[in-house]
C-alpha positions, 0 to 999 in steps of 0.5 A, a space after each residue: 500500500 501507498 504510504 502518503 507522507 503529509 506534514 499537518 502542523 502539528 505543522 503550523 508549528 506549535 509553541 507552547 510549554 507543554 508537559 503532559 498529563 504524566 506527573 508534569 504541568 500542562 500550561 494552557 491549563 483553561 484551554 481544551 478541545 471545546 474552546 480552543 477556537 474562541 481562545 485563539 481567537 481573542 488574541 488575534 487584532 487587525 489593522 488598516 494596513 496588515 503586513 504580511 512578508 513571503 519568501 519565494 524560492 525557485 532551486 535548481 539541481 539541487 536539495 535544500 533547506 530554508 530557516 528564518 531567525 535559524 527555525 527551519 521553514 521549509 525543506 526539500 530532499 524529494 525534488 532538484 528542481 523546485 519553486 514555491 511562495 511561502 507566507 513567512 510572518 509566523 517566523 517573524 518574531 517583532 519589527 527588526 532584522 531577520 535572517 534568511 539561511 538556506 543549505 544546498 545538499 547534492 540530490 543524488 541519483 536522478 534518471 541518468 543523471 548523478 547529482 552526487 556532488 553540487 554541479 555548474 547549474 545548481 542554483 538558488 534564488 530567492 525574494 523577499 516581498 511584502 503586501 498588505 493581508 486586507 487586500 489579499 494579494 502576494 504580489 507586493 513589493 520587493 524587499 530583499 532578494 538573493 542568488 547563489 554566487 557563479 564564476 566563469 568558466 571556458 568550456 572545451 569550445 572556447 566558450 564562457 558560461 556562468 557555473 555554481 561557485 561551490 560546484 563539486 562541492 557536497 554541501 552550501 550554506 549562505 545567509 542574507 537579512 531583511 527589515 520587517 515591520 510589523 504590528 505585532 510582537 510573538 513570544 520569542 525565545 529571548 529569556 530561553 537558555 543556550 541549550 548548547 552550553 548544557 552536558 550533551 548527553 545528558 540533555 539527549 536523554 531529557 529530551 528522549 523523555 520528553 518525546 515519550 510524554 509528548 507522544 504519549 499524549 497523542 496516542 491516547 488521544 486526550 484531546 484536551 492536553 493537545 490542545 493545551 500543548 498546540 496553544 502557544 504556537 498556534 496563537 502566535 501562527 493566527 496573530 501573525 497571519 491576521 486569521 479570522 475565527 473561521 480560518 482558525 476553525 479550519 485549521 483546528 477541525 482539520 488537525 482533529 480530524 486527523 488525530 481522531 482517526 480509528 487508524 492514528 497511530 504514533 511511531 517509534 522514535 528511533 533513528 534520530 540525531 540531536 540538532 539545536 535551531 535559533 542559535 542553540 535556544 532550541 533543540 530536537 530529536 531529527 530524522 537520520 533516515 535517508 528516506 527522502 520523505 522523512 529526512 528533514 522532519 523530527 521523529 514525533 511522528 504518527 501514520 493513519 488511513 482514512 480509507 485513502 492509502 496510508 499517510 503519515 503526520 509530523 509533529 515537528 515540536 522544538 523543545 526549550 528551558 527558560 532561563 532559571 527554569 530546569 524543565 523543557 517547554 515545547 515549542 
């Protein structure tokens, strides 16, 4: 059977201290199922002019990875050829400068072609525009924009042609910035410890305990805990994106109709590696596989089937302490 890989957010990135309902505090502990909605709802403002910023990216050659303020917003290891818009506000934190990253990898075998190293035409090209959210419209103004460096080169003819500066090369990353304004101000991680400064081995099997919890509260579906855990990320999500209160019933409906299948059911975490994001703040257990369709996602994860094939759901949760504090929170 098919197995359909789709990353629902348990996609949309979900902030929030968590703990769960195993000897640990849930936060958000007046949210449930029922009135998470409403909840979300009454911290959502509007504005006359409503800034929203988008990254589009067109890939060449290639598999890549994207950050804003070094929190993953975009991956690709399934396609070397690739473009696509993406809606950015949700990792723009406050008014500021924010910081673009993305990672070149090598795509590997495709057709007869061997894309084992990055090649001449591998390429990277991406613009940051902004537009106003009342009018709907993506197609804004320019506000910042980058390409992958090239060199000249002779062929075997005599001519000239531009060739990808790092070609032969396994791995490219690069960084750009650009000024946000925006109305609003997200909870960000600026009172969270350097998670980097800790024993490693020692936060590995913290962390390792955690994901148990946290999978835990999946599985057996106690869907007022997932509420609790998916509130702050998700209020920070329809803050950012302006949301109505039908757009954000949507969303809730559709991540319950997941979670609520007969079939649902949570993986083995296993096979996984320890990766830190927005500059050692955060920190996570990602797939090692080299299954296109898994690498790049965390190993919090659940397979279920609605009668359509098998498909499988990522929770992509980023854990963090507060300073002071000794427990890990979600985000």
């Amino acid at each position: 059977m098919k197995l359909t890989f789709v990353v629902i957010l348990c996609t949309i990135s979900i902030l929030s201290s968590c703990q769960n309902s195993t000897n640990t505090n849930m936060q958000n502990s007046e949210i449930t199922e029922k009135n998470i909605v409403n909840k979300l709802y009454s911290n959502v403002k509007h504005y006359d002019y409503e800034p929203m910023y988008y990254l589009t990216f067109i890939q060449n050659s290639c598999f890549s990875e994207i950050l804003i303020n070094d929190f993953p917003v975009n991956k690709n290891f399934q396609k070397e050829s690739q473009s696509k818009t993406l809606d950015i506000n949700n990792y723009i934190f406050k008014s500021g400068i924010q910081k673009v990253t993305f990672r070149l990898y090598p795509a590997g075998k495709v057709g007869l072609i061997d894309f084992s190293t990055l090649v001449a035409d591998t390429e990277m090209k991406i613009q940051i525009t902004e537009s106003d959210n009342n009018k709907r419209d993506i197609d804004g103004k320019k506000i910042s924009s980058y390409e992958t460096p090239t060199i000249r080169i002779q062929t075997s003819n005599g001519a000239e042609n531009n060739s990808f500066q790092s070609a032969g090369k396994s791995y490219f990353e690069a960084s750009f910035t650009f000024v946000a304004k925006v109305p609003y101000e997200l909870e960000g991680f600026e009172d969270a410890q350097n998670l980097k400064e800790l024993d490693r081995e020692t936060l590995e099997k913290k962390l390792l305990l955690n994901y148990k919890k946290i999978k835990e509260v999946y599985q057996s579906k106690n869907y007022d805990d997932i509420a609790r855990i998916s509130f702050d990320n998700l209020k920070n999500q329809f803050i950012s994106e302006y949301q109505t209160r039908e757009q954000i019933n949507e969303v809730w409906e559709m991540l319950m109709n997941s979670y609520k299948q007969p079939t649902f059911e949570m993986q083995p975490i296993e096979n996984y590696k320890m990766v830190f994001f927005a500059d050692g703040k955060l920190v996570v257990l990602m797939q090692e596989s080299k299954d296109s369709r898994l690498r790049g996602n965390t190993s919090l994860w659940a397979k279920f089937d609605k009668g359509q094939g098998v498909k499988a759901l990522f929770c992509n949760r980023y854990f963090y302490i507060p300073k002071g504090e000794k427990e890990f929170k979600i985000f």
